[in-house]
C-alpha positions as CSV (number, residue, x, y, z in Angstrom):
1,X,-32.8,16.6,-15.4
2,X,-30.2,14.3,-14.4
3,X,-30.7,10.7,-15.6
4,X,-31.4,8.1,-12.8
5,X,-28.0,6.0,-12.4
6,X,-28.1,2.4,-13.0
7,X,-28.2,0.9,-9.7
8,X,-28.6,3.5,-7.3
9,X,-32.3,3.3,-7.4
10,X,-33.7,-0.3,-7.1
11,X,-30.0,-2.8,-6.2
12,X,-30.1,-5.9,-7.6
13,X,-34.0,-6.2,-8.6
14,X,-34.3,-8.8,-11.6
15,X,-36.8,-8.4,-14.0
16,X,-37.6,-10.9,-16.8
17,X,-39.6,-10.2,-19.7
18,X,-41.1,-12.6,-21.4
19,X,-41.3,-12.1,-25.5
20,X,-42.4,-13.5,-28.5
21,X,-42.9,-13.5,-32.1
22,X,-45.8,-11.0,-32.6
23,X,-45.4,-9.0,-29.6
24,X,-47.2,-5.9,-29.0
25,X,-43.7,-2.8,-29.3
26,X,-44.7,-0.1,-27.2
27,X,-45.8,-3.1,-24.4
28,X,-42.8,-4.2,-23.3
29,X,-40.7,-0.9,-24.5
30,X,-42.7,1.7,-22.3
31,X,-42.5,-0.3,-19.2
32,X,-38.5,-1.4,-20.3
33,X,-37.8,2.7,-19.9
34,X,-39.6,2.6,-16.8
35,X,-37.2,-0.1,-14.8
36,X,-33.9,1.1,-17.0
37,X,-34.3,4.4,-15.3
38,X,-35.2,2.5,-11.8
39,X,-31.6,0.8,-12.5
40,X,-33.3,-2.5,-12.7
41,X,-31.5,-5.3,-14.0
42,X,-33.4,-6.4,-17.1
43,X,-33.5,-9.0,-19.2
44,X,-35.5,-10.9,-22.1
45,X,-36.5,-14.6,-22.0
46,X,-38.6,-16.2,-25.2
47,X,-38.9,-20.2,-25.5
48,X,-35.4,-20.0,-27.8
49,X,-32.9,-17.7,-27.9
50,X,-34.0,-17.6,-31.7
51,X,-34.6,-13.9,-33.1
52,X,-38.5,-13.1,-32.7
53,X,-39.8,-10.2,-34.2
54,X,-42.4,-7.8,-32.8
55,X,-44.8,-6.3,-34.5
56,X,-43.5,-7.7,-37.7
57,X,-40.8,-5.2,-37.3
58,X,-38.7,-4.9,-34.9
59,X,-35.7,-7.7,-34.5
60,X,-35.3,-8.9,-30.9
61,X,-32.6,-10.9,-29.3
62,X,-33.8,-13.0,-26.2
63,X,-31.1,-13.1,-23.4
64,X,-32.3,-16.3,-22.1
65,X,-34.5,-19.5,-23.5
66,X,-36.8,-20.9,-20.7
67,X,-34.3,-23.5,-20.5
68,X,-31.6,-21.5,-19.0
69,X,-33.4,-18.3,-17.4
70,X,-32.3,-17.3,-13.9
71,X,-34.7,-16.2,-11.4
72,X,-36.5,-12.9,-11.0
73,X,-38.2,-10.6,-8.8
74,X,-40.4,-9.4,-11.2
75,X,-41.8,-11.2,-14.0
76,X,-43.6,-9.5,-16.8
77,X,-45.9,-10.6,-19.7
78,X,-47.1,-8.4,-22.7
79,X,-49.7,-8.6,-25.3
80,X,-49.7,-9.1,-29.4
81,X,-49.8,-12.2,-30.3
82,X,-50.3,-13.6,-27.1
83,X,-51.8,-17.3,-27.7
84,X,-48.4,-17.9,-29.1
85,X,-47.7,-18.2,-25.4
86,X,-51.0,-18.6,-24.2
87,X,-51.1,-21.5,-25.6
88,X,-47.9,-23.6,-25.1
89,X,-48.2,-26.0,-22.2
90,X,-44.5,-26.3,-22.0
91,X,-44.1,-22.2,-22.0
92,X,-47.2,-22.2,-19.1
93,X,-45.4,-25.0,-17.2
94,X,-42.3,-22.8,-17.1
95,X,-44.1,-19.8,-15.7
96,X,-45.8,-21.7,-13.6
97,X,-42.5,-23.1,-11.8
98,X,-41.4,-19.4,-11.4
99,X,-44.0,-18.6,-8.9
100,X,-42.2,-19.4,-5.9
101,X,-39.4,-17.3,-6.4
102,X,-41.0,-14.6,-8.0
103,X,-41.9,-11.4,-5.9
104,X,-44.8,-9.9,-8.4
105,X,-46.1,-10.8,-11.3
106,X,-46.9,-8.4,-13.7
107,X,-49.3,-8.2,-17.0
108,X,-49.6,-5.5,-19.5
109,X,-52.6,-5.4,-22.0
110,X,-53.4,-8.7,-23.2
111,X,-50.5,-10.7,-21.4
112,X,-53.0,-11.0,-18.4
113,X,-54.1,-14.1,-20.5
114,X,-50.8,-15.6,-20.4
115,X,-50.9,-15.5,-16.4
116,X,-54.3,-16.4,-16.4
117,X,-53.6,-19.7,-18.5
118,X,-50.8,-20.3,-15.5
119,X,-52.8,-19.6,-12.8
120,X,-51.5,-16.7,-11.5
121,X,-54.6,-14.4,-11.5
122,X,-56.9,-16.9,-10.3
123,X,-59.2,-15.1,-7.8
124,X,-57.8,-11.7,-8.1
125,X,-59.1,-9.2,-9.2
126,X,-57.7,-7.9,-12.7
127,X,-57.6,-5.9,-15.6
128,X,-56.5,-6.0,-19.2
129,X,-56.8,-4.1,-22.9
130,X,-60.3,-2.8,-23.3
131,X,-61.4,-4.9,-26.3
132,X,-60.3,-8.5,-24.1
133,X,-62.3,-7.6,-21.0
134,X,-65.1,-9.9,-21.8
135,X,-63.2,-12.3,-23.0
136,X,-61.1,-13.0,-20.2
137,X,-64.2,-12.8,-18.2
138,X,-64.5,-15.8,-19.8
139,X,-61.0,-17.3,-19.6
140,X,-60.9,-16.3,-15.6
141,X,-64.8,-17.2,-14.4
142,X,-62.9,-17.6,-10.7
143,X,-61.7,-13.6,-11.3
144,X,-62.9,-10.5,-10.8
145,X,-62.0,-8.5,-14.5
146,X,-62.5,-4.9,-14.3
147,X,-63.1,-2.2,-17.3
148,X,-62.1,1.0,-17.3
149,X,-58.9,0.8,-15.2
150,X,-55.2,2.0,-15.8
151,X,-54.1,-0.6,-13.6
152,X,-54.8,-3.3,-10.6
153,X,-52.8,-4.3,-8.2
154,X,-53.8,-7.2,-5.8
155,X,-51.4,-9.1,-3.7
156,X,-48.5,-9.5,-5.5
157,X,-50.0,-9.4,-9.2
158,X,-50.6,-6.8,-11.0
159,X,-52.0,-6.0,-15.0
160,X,-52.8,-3.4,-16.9
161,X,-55.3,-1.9,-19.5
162,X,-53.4,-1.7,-22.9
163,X,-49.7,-0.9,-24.6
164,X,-49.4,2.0,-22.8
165,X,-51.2,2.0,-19.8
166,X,-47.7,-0.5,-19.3
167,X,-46.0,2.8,-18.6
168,X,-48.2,3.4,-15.3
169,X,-48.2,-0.4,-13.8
170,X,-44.3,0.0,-14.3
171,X,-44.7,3.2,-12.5
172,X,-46.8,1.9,-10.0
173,X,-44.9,-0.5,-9.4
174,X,-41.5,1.9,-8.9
175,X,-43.0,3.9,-6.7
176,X,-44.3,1.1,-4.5
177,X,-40.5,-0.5,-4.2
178,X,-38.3,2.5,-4.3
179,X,-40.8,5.8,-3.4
180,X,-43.3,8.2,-5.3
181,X,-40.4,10.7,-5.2
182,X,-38.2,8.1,-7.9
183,X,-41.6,7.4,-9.6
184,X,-42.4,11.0,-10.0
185,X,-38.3,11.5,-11.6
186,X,-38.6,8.7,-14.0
187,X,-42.0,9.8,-15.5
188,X,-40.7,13.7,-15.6
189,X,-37.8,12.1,-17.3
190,X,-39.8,10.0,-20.0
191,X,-41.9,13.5,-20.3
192,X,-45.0,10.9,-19.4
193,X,-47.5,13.3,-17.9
194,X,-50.7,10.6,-18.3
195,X,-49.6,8.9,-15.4
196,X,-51.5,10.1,-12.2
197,X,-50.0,8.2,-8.7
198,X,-52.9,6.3,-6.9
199,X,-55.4,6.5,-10.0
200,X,-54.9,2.6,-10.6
201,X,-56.6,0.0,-8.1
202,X,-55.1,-1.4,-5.4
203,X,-56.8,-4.2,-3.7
204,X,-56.7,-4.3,0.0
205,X,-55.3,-7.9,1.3
């Protein structure tokens, strides 16, 4: 199968990932195939541009610090070692001034607590990596968290159960923006035959 050309799928989308030290690999790397093949222009923000490591393992480079990230359409979060983030008003206050300019917000495994701490997922109804459902129950008492899904989408926010259940939001999220016939490409392309279009949840607005 021929790969999907940069830039003839989705023009000029942005999407920002936001890392750090301890992240979660196949989190942000499933979802990074996803919008690569979607021609998505992609690129990695952490607090510093300093090398963070994920997983203990691998090296990363961040594109951007928060202090000099541009705008994006969609902005993603990932789980790992997430109260690194979680946890650092400055790092929350920077989210939180992307919300106006940012078309959907997205969450994958335990990076829904990231958003949460921001405010994003306040009364929407959301997911995350089965063994954190009750405890962002907690975090979110104004939410609705749900078990057992792949994904939820509702409004423009949506999160996902764990690691690789990243692979169907990003999908999801394709297909909504560019068609199920791109969607279906990329995943036949990946050789990802777990994701089923319109299993996830879609709240209706």
């Amino acid at each position: 199968m021929k790969l999907i050309k940069k830039g003839d799928e989705i023009k000029k989308l942005n999407v920002c990932f936001y890392l750090y030290d301890g992240i979660e690999v196949l989190d942000f790397a499933g979802p990074l195939e996803v919008f690569s093949y979607a021609g998505c222009n992609i690129y990695i923000v952490s607090k510093t541009t300093d090398p963070l490591h994920a997983q203990g393992v691998l090296k990363v480079l961040p594109t951007y610090s928060i202090e000099n990230a541009p705008p994006a359409d969609i902005f993603v979060t990932f789980g790992g070692n997430d109260d690194v983030a979680a946890n650092d008003p400055e790092v929350i206050k920077w989210i939180q001034s992307r919300i106006p300019n940012t078309k959907y917000f997205m969450s994958v495994c335990t990076g829904a607590f990231i958003l949460g701490k921001a405010g994003i997922l306040d009364h929407k109804t959301v997911t995350t990596f089965h063994n954190s459902i009750e405890n962002l129950r907690k975090a979110l008492p104004n939410s609705t968290v749900l078990a057992d899904k792949r994904f939820v989408e509702d409004g423009n926010v949506l999160t996902t159960a764990g690691i690789s259940a990243g692979i169907d939001g990003a999908l999801h999220l394709v297909e909504k923006l560019r068609g199920h016939d791109v969607a279906i490409q990329i995943a036949k392309q990946m050789e990802y035959d777990k994701w089923v279009p319109g299993e996830g949840l879609v709240v209706k607005q």
